[in-house]
C-alpha positions in Angstrom: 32.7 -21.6 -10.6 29.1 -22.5 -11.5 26.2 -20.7 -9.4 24.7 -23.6 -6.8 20.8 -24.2 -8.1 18.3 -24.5 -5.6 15.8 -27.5 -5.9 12.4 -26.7 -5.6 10.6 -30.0 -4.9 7.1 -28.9 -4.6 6.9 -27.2 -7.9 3.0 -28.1 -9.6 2.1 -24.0 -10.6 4.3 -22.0 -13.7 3.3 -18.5 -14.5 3.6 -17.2 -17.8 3.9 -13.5 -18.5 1.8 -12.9 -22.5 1.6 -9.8 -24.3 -0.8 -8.3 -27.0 1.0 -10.2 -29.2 -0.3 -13.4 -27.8 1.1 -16.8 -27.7 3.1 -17.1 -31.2 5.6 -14.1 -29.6 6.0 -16.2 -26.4 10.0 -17.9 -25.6 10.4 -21.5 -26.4 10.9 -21.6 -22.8 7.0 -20.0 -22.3 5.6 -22.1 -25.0 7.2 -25.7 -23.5 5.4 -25.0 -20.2 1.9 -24.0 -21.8 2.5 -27.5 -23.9 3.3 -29.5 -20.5 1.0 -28.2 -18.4 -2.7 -30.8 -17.6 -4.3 -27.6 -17.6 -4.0 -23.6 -18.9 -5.9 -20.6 -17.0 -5.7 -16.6 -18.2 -8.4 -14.2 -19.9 -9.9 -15.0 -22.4 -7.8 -12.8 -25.3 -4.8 -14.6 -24.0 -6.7 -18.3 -24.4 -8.0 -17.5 -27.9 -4.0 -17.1 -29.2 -3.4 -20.6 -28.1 -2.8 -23.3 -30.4 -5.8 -25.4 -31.4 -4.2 -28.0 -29.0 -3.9 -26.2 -26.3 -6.9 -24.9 -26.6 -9.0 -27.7 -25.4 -7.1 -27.7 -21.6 -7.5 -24.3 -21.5 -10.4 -21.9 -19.4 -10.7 -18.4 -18.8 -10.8 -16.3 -15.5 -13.9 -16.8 -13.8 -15.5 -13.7 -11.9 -15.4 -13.0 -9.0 -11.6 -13.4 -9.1 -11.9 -15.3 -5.9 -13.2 -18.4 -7.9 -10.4 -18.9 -9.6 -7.7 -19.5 -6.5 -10.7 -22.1 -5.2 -10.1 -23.9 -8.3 -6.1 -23.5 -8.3 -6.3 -24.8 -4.4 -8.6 -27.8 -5.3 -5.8 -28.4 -8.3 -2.9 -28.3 -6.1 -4.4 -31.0 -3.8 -5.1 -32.8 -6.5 -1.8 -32.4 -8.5 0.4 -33.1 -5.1 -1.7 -36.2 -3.9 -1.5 -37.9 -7.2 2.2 -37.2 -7.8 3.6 -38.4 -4.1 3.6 -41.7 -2.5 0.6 -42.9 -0.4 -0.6 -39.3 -1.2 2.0 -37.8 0.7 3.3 -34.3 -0.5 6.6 -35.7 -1.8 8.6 -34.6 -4.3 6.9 -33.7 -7.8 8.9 -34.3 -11.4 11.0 -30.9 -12.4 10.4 -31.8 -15.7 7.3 -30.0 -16.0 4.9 -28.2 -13.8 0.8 -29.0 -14.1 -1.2 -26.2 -14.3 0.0 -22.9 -16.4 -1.6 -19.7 -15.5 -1.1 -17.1 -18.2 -0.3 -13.3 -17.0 -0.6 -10.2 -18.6 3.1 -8.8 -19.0 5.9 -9.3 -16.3 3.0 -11.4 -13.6 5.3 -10.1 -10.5 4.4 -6.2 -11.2 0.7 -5.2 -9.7 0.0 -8.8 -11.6 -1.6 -12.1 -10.7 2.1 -13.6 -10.5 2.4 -11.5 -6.9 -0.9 -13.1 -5.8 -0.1 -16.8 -6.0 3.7 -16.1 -5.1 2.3 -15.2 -1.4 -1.0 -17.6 -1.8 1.5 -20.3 -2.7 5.0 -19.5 -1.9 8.3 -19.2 -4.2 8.8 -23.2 -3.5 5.9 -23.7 -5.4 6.4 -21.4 -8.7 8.0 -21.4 -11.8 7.3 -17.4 -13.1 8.4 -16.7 -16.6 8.2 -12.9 -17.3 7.0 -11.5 -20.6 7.9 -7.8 -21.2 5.9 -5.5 -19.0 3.4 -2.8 -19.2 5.4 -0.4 -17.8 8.3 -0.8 -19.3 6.8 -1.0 -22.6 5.0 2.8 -21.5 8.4 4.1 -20.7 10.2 3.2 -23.9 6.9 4.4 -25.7 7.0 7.8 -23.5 11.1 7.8 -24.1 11.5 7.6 -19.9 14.3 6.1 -18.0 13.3 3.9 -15.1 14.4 6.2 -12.5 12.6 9.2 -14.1 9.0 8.1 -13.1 6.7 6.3 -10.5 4.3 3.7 -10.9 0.8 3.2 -9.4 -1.9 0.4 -10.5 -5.8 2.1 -10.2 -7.0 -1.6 -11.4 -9.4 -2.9 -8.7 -7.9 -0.6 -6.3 -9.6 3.2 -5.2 -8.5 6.1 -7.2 -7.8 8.3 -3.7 -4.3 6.3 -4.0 -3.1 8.5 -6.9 -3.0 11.6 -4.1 -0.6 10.2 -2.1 2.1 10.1 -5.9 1.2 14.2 -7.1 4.3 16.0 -6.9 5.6 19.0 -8.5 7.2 17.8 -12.1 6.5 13.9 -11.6 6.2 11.8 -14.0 3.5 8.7 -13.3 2.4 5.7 -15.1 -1.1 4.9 -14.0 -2.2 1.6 -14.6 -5.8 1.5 -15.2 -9.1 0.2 -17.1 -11.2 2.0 -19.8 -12.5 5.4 -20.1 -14.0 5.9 -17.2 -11.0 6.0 -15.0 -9.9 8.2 -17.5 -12.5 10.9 -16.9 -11.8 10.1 -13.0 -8.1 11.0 -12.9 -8.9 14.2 -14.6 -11.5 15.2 -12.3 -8.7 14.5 -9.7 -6.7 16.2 -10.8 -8.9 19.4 -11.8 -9.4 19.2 -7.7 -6.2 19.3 -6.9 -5.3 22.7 -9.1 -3.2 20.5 -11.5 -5.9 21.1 -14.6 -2.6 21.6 -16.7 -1.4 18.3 -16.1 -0.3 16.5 -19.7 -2.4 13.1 -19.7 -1.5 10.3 -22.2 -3.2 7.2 -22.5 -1.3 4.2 -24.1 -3.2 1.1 -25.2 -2.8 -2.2 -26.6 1.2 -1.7 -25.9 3.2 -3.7 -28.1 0.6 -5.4 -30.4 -0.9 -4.1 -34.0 -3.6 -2.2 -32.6 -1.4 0.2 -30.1 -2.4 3.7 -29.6 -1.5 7.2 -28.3 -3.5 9.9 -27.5 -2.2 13.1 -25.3 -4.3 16.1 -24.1 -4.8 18.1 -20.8 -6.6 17.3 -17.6 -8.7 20.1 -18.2 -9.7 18.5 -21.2 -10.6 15.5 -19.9 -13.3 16.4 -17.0 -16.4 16.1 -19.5 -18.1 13.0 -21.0 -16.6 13.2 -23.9 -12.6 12.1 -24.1 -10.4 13.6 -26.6 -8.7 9.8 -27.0 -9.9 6.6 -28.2 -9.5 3.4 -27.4 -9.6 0.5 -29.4 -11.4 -1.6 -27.2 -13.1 1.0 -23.8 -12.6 -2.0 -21.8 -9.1 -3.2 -22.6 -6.3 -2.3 -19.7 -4.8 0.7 -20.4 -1.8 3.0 -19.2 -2.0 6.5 -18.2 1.3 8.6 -18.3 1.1 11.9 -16.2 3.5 15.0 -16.3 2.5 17.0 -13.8 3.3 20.9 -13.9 6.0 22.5 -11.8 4.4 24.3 -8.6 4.3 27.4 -10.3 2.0 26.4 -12.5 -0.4 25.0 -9.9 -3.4 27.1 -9.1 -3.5 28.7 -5.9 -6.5 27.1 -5.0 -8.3 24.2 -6.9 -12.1 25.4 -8.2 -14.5 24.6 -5.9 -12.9 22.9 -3.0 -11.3 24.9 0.8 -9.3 21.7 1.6 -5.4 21.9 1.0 -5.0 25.6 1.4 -1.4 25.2 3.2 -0.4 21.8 1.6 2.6 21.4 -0.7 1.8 18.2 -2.7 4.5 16.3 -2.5 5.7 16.9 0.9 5.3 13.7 3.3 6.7 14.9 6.9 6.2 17.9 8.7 2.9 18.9 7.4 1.3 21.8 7.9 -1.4 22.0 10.5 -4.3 22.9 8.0 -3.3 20.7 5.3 -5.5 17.9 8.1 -9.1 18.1 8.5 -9.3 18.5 12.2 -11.2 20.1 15.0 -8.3 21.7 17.0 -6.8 18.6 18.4 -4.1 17.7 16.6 -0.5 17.1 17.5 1.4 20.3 16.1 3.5 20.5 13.0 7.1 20.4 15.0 6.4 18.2 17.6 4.5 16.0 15.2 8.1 15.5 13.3 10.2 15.0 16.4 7.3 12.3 17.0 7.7 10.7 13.5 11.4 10.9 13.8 11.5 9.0 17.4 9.1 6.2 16.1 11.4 5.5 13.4 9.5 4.4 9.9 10.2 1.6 8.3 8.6 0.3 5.3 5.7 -1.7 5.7 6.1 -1.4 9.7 3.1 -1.4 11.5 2.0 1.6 13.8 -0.8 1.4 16.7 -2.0 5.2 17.0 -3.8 4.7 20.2 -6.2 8.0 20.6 -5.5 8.9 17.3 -7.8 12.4 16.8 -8.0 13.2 13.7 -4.9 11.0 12.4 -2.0 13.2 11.5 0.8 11.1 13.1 -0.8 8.0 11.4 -1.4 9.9 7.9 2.4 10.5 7.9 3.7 7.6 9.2 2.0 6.2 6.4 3.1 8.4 3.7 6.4 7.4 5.0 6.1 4.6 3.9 4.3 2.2 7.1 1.5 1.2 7.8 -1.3 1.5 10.6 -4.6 1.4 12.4 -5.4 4.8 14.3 -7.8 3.3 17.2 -9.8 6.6 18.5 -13.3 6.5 20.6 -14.4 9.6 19.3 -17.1 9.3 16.4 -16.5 13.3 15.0 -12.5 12.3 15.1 -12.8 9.1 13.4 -14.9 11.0 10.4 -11.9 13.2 10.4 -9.4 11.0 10.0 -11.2 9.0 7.5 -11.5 12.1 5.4 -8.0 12.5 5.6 -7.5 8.9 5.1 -9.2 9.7 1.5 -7.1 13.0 1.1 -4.0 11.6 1.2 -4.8 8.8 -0.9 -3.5 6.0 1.5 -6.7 4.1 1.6 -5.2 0.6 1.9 -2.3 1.2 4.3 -4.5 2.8 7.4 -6.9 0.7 8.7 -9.8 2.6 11.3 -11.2 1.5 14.6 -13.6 3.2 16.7 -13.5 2.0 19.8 -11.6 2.6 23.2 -8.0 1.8 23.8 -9.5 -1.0 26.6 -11.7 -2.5 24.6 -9.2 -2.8 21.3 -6.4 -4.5 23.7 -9.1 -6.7 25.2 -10.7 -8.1 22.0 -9.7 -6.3 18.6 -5.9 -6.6 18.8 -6.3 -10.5 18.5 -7.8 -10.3 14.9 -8.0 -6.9 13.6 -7.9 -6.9 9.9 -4.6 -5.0 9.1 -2.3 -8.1 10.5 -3.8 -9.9 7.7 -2.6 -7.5 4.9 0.6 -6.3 6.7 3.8 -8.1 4.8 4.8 -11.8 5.9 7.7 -10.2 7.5 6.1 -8.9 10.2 6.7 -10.4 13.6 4.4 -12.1 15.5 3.8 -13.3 19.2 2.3 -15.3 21.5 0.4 -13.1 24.4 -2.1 -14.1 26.8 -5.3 -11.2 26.4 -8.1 -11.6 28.5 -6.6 -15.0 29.9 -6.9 -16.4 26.4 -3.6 -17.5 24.4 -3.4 -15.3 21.3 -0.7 -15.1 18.4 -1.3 -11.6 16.5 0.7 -9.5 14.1 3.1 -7.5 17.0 3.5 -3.7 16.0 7.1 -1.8 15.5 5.6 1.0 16.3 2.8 2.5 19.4 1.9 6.3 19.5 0.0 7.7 22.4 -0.9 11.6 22.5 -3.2 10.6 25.1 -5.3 8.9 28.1 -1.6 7.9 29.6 -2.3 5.5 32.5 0.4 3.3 33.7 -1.2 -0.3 33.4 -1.9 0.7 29.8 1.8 1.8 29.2 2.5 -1.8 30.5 0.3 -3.9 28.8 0.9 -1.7 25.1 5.1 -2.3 25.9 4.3 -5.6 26.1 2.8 -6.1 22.6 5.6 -4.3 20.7 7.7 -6.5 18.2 11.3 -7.2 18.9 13.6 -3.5 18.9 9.5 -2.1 18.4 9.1 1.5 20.0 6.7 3.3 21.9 6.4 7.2 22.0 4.5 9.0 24.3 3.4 12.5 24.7 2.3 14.4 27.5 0.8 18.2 28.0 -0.2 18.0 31.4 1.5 17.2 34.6 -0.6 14.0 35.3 0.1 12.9 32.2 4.4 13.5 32.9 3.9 12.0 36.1 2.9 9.1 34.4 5.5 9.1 32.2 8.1 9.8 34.6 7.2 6.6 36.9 7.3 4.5 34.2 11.1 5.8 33.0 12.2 4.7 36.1 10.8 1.3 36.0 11.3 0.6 32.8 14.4 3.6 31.4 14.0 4.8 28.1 14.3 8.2 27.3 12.2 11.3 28.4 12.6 14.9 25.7 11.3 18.2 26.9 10.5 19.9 24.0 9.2 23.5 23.8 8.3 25.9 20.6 7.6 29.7 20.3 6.2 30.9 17.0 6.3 34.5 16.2 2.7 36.5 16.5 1.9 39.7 16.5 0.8 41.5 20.2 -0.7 45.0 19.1 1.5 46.7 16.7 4.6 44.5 17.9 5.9 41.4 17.0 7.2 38.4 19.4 7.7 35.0 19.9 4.5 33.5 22.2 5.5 29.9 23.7 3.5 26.9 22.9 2.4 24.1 25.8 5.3 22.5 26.4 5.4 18.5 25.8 7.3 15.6 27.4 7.7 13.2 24.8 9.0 9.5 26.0 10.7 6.8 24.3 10.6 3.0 25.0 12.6 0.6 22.8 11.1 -3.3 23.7 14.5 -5.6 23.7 15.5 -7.5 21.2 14.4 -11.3 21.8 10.7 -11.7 21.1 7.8 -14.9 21.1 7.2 -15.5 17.7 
């Protein structure tokens, strides 16, 4: 029985995924939408391997990059009111789509393909993959898939590579030129992983490809022990980083980290943060994490954050979230841990009170833009005003627990969201406690002793006891 095809009426945009070997290597299938298309945009390496033809309806990226998706919005109006009746957006021909954007590689990995796919939607897109950069790395490297992680540094801050080092991982960096070369070994060097094997591939699968392997310790200076064909061509860097035994005790020059096990994501430490004493301990910091559940790409509130530790690993976890926190020493710290653990783009900072962020903030705060089209959304009324925002699965307070704001924060959560709450004092369980009983949930005494030494004996001394509470919002939500 024959797969059912799914007509895409709207279709005006194809993506085609080019190598170094340029357009004579592309599929007949590649080459038939280049020939179709009214008009051809990609860099300008990829437009000089066009035919002569071809070359005439062709233009290269424009910078800023921003340009260019002006010019593809003015072309889709233009291509969908010329192509419909009474310049409706009917249905367009599937013969052939109108404009042809050429990508480097596979368009859908870290490429321009992902871009337009949620500028645009699927509906909209015809992507034909070429073979990509990483997979050509890992057959030049001789790595399976499964054996290594992939990170783009292209545009995008270099902190990010912190959150991937890991004893014995294997990483291909995607990056641009020799001076992000020099950067990741300086990284590195910081880190204690100066014995790191670096190898930079270039020009992957055309004439001109190269290879070039040293040490991160190597690499620190101004002069490279590689070269490049062309310093500004894109690149790939392919990391093996030592075992932890071969890690230096302490990186040259640098305090931070002292009790940090790279790689680990939950249950840090204390001192692996930057903080100023008030911090949510290591083991009630993981029964925290475990109660708010993480979900990739789910979106955390971390009202009163401090200096960000439930936040930094929710995130590494794999969420994201925006630690709100009145304090301007604490929001220093958590932006320095913010750059630390190299999750730059998934926690977004606010300094301002808990009040003032429900009252205004919350309505167009800058992560619901970024956070995944999957997200929920709903309908509240803040302020009096009618407001449609980017609903969180996830609220954390370790702090200033008052019951209207426990209302109004239960409230906001997304459909199944959850809200965690932990108290130290007894105003803060009485808080707690009244709002159980309107509301249920589920209230956890949880206690610790940690062995110290009293004199010239040893014995467990209790920590403050906290009352952690859990709200789960039901399952029907506004959106």
């Amino acid at each position: 029985m024959k797969a059912k095809q799914t007509t895409r009426t709207r279709l005006w945009l194809s993506v085609v995924g080019i190598g170094e070997e340029g357009y004579a290597a592309l599929t007949s299938e590649a080459r038939a939408l280049c020939a179709k298309a009214q008009y051809i945009l990609g860099a300008s390496r990829h437009i000089a391997s066009l035919p002569q033809e071809l070359q005439a309806r062709a233009t290269t990226w424009q910078s800023p990059f921003a340009k260019n998706l002006t010019k593809l919005d003015a072309l889709r109006d233009k291509v969908l009111q010329s192509t419909s009746p009474n310049g409706n957006h009917g249905a367009l021909s599937s013969a052939h789509e109108y404009v042809c954007v050429l990508a480097t590689g596979d368009p859908l990995s870290y490429g321009v393909g992902s871009v337009l796919l949620r500028r645009y939607g699927f509906e909209e897109l015809r992507i034909v993959p070429w073979r990509g950069s990483f997979s050509l790395a890992a057959s030049a490297m001789g790595w399976s898939h499964e054996s290594f992680s992939t990170i783009t540094l292209h545009g995008r801050p270099l902190a990010l590579l912190r959150r991937y080092l890991a004893p014995c991982e294997r990483l291909l960096v995607m990056l641009t030129g020799l001076r992000d070369i020099s950067a990741v070994a300086r990284l590195l060097c910081e880190e204690g992983l100066s014995s790191t094997t670096m190898t930079v591939l270039s020009c992957l699968g055309g004439e001109q490809e190269s290879r070039s392997s040293f040490k991160a310790m190597d690499a620190r200076g101004r002069s490279l022990p590689v070269k490049l064909t062309s310093p500004s061509l894109l690149a790939l860097l392919a990391l093996e980083l030592p075992a932890r035994r071969d890690y230096s005790t302490k990186p040259a020059g640098s305090s931070k980290f002292t009790s940090r096990l790279l790689g680990q994501k939950l249950g840090l430490a204390d001192d692996a943060f930057f903080h100023d004493g008030q911090i949510s301990k290591r083991e009630v910091r993981a029964l925290t994490i475990a109660s708010l559940v993480v979900e990739r790409d789910a979106l955390l509130w971390d009202i009163g954050a401090g200096c960000g530790s439930i936040s930094i690993e929710w995130c590494l976890g794999g969420g994201r979230a925006c630690a709100i926190e009145r304090d301007a020493r604490r929001v220093a710290l958590i932006a320095k841990n913010r750059e630390s653990f190299g999750i730059p783009e998934r926690l977004e900072i606010l300094h301002t009170e808990a009040h003032d962020f429900l009252c205004g903030a919350v309505k167009d705060f800058s992560l619901a833009q970024k956070s995944s089209s999957s997200l929920s959304t709903k309908h509240v009324a803040i302020e009096g005003v009618a407001t449609r925002f980017t609903a969180p699965q996830a609220i954390f307070l370790g702090g200033c627990l008052q019951l209207p704001l426990l209302e109004r924060l239960s409230a906001l959560l997304a459909a199944r969201g959850r809200l965690v709450a932990n108290a130290v004092t007894l105003d803060g369980e009485n808080v707690l406690i009244e709002f159980y009983k309107k509301h249920g949930g589920t209230l956890t005494r949880i206690g610790v002793e940690r062995l110290e030494r009293i004199g010239s004996m040893d014995a467990f001394a209790p920590q403050r006891r906290i009352l952690q509470y859990l709200y789960q919002a039901p399952d029907k939500v506004d959106s």
